[in-house]
Each structure stands twice: as C-alpha cells, then as structure tokens.
C-alpha positions as CSV (number, residue, x, y, z in Angstrom):
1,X,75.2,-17.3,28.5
2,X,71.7,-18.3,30.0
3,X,73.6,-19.1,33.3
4,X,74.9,-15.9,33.4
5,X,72.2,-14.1,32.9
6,X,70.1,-16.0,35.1
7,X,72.5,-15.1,38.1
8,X,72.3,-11.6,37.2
9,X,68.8,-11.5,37.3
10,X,68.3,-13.8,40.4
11,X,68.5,-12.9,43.8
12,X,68.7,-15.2,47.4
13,X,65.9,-15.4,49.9
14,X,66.8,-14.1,53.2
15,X,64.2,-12.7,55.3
16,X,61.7,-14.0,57.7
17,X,58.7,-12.9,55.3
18,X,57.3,-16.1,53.1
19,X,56.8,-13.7,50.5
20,X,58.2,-10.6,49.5
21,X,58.5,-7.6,47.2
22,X,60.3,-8.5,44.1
23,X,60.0,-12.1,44.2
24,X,58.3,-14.1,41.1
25,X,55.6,-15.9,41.3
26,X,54.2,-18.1,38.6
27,X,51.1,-20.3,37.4
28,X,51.7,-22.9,35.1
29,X,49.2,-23.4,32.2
30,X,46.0,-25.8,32.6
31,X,43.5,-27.2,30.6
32,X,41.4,-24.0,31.5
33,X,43.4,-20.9,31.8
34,X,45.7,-21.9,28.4
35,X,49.0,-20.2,29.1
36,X,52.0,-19.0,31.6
37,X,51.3,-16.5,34.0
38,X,53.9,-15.0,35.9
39,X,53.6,-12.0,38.4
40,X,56.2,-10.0,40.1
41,X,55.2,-9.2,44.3
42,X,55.2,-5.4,44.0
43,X,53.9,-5.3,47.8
44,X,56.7,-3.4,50.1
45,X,58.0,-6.2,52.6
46,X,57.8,-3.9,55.8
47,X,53.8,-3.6,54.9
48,X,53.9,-7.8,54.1
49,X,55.8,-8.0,57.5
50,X,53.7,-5.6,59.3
51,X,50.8,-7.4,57.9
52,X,49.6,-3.8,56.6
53,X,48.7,-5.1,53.2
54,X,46.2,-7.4,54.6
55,X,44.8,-10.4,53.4
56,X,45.9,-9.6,49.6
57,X,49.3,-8.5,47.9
58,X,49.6,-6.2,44.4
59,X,51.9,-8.0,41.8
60,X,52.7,-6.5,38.3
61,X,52.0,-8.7,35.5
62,X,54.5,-10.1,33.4
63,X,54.7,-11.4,29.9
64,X,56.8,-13.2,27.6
65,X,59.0,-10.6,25.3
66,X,57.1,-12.3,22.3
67,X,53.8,-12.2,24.0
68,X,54.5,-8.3,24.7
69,X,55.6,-7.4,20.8
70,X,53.0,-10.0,19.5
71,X,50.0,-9.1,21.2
72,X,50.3,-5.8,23.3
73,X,52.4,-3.2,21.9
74,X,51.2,-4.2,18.3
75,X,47.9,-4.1,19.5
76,X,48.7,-0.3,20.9
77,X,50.7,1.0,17.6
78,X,47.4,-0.1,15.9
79,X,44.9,1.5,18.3
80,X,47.3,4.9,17.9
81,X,46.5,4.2,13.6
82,X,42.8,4.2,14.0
83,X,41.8,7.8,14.5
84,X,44.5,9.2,11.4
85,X,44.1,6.3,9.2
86,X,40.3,6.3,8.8
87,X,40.7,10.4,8.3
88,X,42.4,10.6,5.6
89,X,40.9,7.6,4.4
90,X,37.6,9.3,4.4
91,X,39.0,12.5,2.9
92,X,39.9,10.4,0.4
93,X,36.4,9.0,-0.8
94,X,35.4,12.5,-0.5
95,X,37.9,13.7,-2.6
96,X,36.4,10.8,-5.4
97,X,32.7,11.5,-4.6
98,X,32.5,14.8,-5.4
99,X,34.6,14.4,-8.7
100,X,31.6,12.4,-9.7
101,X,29.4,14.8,-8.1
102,X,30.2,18.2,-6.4
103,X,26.9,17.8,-4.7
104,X,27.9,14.8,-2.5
105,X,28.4,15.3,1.1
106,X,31.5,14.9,2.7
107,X,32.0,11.1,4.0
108,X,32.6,11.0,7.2
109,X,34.7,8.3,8.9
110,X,32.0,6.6,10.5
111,X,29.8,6.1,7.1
112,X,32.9,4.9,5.4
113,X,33.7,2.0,8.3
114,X,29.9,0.7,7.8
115,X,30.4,1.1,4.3
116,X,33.9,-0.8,4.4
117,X,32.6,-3.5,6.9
118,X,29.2,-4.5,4.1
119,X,31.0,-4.1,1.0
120,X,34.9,-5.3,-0.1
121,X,37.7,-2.2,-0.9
122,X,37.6,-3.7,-4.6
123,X,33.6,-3.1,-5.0
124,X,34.1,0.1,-2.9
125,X,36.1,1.5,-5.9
126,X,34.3,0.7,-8.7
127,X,31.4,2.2,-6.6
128,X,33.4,5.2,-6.9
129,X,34.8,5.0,-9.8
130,X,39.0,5.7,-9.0
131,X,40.6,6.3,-12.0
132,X,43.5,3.4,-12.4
133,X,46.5,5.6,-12.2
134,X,45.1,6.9,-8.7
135,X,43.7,3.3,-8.2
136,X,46.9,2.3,-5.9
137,X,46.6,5.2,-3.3
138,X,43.0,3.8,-2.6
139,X,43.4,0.9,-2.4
140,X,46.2,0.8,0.2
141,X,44.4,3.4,1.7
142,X,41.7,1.2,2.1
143,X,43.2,-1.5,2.8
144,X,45.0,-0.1,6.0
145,X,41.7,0.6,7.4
146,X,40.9,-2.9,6.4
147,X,43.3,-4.1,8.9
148,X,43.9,-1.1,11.6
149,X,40.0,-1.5,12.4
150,X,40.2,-5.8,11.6
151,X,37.0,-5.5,9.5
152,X,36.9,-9.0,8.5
153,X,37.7,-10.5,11.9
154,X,41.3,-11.9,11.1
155,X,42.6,-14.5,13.3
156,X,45.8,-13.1,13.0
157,X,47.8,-11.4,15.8
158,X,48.2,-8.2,16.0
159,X,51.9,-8.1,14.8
160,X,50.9,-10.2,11.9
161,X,48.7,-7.2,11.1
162,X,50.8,-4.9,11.4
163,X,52.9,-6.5,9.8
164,X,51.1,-6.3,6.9
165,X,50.2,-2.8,7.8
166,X,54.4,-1.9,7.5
167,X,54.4,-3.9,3.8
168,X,51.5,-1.7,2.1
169,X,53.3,1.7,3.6
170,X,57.2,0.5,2.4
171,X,58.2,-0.3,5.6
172,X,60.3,-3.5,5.4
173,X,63.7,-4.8,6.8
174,X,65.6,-2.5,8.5
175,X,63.1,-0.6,9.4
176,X,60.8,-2.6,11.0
177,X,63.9,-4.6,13.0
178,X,64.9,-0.4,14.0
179,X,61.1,-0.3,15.3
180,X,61.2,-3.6,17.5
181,X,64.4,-2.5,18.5
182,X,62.8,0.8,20.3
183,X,59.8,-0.9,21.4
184,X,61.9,-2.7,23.9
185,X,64.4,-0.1,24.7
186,X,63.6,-0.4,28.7
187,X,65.5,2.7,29.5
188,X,63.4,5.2,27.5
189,X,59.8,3.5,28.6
190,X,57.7,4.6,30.7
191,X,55.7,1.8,31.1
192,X,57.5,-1.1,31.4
193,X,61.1,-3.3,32.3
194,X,62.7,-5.3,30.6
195,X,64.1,-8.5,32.5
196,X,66.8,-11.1,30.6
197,X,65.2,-13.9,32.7
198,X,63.3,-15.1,35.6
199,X,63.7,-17.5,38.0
200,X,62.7,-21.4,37.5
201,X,62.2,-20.4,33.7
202,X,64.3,-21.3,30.3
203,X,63.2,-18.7,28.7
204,X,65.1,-15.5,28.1
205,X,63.4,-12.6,27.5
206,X,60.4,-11.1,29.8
207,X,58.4,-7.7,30.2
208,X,57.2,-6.3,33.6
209,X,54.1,-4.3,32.9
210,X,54.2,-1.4,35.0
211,X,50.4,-0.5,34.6
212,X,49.0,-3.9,35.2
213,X,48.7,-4.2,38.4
214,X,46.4,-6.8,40.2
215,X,46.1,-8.6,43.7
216,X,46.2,-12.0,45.0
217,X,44.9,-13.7,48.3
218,X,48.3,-14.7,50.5
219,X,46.8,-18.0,50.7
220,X,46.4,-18.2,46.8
221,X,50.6,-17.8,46.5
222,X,52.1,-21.3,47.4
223,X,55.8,-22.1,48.3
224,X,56.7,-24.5,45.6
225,X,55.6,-26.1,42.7
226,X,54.7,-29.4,44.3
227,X,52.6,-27.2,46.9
228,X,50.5,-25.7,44.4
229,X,50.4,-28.9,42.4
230,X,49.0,-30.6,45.7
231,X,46.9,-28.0,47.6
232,X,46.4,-25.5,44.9
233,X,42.8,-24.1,43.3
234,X,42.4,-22.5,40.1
235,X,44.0,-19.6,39.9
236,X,46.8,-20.1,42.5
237,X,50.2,-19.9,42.0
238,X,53.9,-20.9,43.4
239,X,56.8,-18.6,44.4
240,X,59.3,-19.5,41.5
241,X,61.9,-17.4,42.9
242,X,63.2,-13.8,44.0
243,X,64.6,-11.2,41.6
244,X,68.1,-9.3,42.6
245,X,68.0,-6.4,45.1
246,X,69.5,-4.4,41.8
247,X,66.2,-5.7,40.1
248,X,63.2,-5.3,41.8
249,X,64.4,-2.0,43.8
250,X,65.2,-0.7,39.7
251,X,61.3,-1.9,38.7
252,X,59.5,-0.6,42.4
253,X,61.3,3.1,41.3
254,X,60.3,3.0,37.8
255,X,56.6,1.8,39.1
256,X,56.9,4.8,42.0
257,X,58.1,7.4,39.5
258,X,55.1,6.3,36.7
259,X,52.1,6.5,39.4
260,X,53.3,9.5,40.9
261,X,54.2,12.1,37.8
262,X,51.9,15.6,37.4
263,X,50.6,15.3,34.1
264,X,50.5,18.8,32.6
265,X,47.4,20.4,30.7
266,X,47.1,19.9,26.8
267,X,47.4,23.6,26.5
268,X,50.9,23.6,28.1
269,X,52.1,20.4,26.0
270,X,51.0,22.5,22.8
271,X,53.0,25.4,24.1
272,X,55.4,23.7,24.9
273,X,55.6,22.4,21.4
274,X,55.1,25.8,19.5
275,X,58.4,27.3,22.1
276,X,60.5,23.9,20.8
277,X,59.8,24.4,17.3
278,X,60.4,28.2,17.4
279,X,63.9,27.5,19.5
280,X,64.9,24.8,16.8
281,X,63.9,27.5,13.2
282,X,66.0,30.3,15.4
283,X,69.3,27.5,16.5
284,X,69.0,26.3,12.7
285,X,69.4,30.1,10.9
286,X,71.8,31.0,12.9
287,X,73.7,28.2,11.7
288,X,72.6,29.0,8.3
289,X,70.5,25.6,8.3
C-alpha cells in the first residue's frame, strides 16, 4: 500500500533545470532546529530556467498530517473560540453580579480575563456566589475560557486542549472523528493540499500549506543528502525528490486560485446571507416545511 501510494505521488526528473517547480526539498532535524522540515519548490521552471527568479526560489511549507491537526488547525479552531467564548462568558458573571447587586456594572471581557488569570474559576465562584444548581454552567463556562485563552500556560498541544475543550461541551466520539475528518478534506479547503506521501520519506500523510510561503538561496538547496551532509550550513536543505506532474500542477492551481480571488465587502457577504436565508424560509413553505 505505501509503494503504491508513493508512485502515485512521485514523479521522474527530466529537465535540464537542477531544481524545479514541484519538487521536495527537505532538512533533516539537528541538534539546533529540532524537527523535519520539508518544502515544496513553488517557483515556475521557465523563471528558474530563465534565471528570472534570481538568486532565491519561493517553496510552500509542508508539515506532517499530525503536526498540521496537532498544532495548526487546533491552534486556529481555538483562536476562532476566543472572541464568543469570553462573551458569553462575561455575560455570564454579569448575569451573577447584578443578582447580588443590580448596581454592579456590566463585566466586560477584558476585566473578567485579568480576573480569571489572578484568581482560579473555583474562587471566582464563590466570589460570586452561583447558586449550585446553576454551578455547572459556570464553571464549564469558565473553564473553556480557561483553556481557549491557556491562562495557566499548559504545556499541552493545542489539540490536547481542545480536546478537552470538545469533553466539557459533549462533544465526544463520533463527533470529534466527523470533525478531523473535514479538517482534512483537501477538496473543500482553501488553504491547503493534502499529499499521501513524499518522496525519500516513510511517512504517509503530509499537508502543503498554501499560505506559507518563504524563499531559499539556490545555493542553500543541495542535490542529495550526502551533499548537504558534507557542504551544507544551517539551514540548508537537499532535494529529496520531485512530486507527479498531476501533483504539483493540482497544488501551483490551488495556490494561483487562493492568491488571486476578489474578496467581497462585509456588507455584500451579510447580504448575501440575509437573500440565502430568505430563499431557504420561501423553498421550505412552499414545501410545507
């Protein structure tokens, strides 16, 4: 099964270029940088053969399908938490303050994350005083913000947050395997490509990320392994192989298409909204929905 899907991810080198679009180059990890690194040449080969791109090509990082889900999309479902989690956290405390008092001033979100980050949820709410039947909407409440915003500086990953994040709201199982399941559904991103495998590499499972891009000095991008082993610096890296024609022409669209779409006015999105729910109310009672 790996075989096969390494030939179907792998393509031959054939060109008079050293280097060229679509091929994968990788730095193996050191005492210094830690990891893996593995970028894919997103330079096109008539400017590499024209020497138009200069001294310096583009290449799209790429990461690990565990690194992606572990660390960056987790990281981003959190970030997209923040702003409606510590709302109607706030509202919340609110809500309890002025039962004590009517006079007490709303709480806004930023007093409640300096109060959360000096004092623990559990001495927030006898601060408070929640009364125990209400006691478990607060505290998982609280407790969300606890780990959306990482108030007590967890070593933990962002998917182990998360994670946690999913348990408190009932979100277990299924549901969170129907979650990871869309995070890495290549065909409906935007952002990203999925790739089964890359050349020189055991691995199966890895993530080009369309919006990373970064460049590399030609002379920093070595032919082999044993090249960069002998006349590499920090930082350089070895061609471990080209992707299929298929492949990289596939990820150099999707890249095209991503930088070059009109982005429309928040005004028109919201319109557009308001027309789509109208349509769907008017196509459900006629059906007597």
């Amino acid at each position: 099964m790996v075989e096969k899907v390494i030939r179907l991810t792998s393509g031959s080198i054939n060109r008079k270029i050293a280097v060229g679009q679509g091929d994968i180059i990788h730095r193996p990890p050191s005492e210094k940088l830690g990891k893996h690194s593995w970028g894919f040449i997103a330079t096109a080969d008539c400017d590499i053969a024209q020497d138009k791109s200069g001294a310096r090509l583009s290449y799209l990082e790429v990461v690990t399908v565990h690194d992606y889900i572990e660390n960056i999309w987790a990281a981003e479902v959190i970030r997209k938490l923040k702003e409606r989690t510590i709302a109607d956290a706030a509202a919340l405390i609110t809500k309890a303050t002025q039962e004590i008092d009517a006079s007490f001033d709303a709480t806004s979100p930023e007093e409640l994350l300096d109060w959360l980050a000096e004092t623990s949820v559990e001495e927030l709410l006898k601060v408070i005083n929640v009364e125990y039947k209400k006691r478990k909407q607060y505290l998982d409440a609280l407790n969300i913000v606890e780990l959306v915003f990482n108030l007590r500086g967890s070593s933990e990953t962002a998917l182990q947050r998360l994670r946690r994040i999913w348990s408190i709201q009932g979100l277990l199982g299924k549901a969170m395997r129907a979650r990871l399941e869309q995070a890495l559904d290549y065909n409906k991103s935007t952002d990203f490509h999925l790739i089964p495998s890359l050349p020189g590499s055991d691995c199966l499972g890895y993530i080009v990320l369309l919006r990373e891009v970064y460049s590399i000095r030609n002379e920093d991008i070595h032919k082999s392994a044993l090249d960069l082993q002998i006349n590499g610096g920090e930082g350089a890296y070895y061609i471990a192989g080209p992707l299929s024609d298929n492949l990289r022409y596939a990820i150099s669209q999707k890249m095209a298409y991503m930088f070059s779409r009109i982005g429309m006015s928040l005004e028109y999105e919201s319109h557009c909204e308001i027309v789509t729910q109208l349509a769907i109310d008017e196509i459900l009672s006629r059906h007597d929905v």
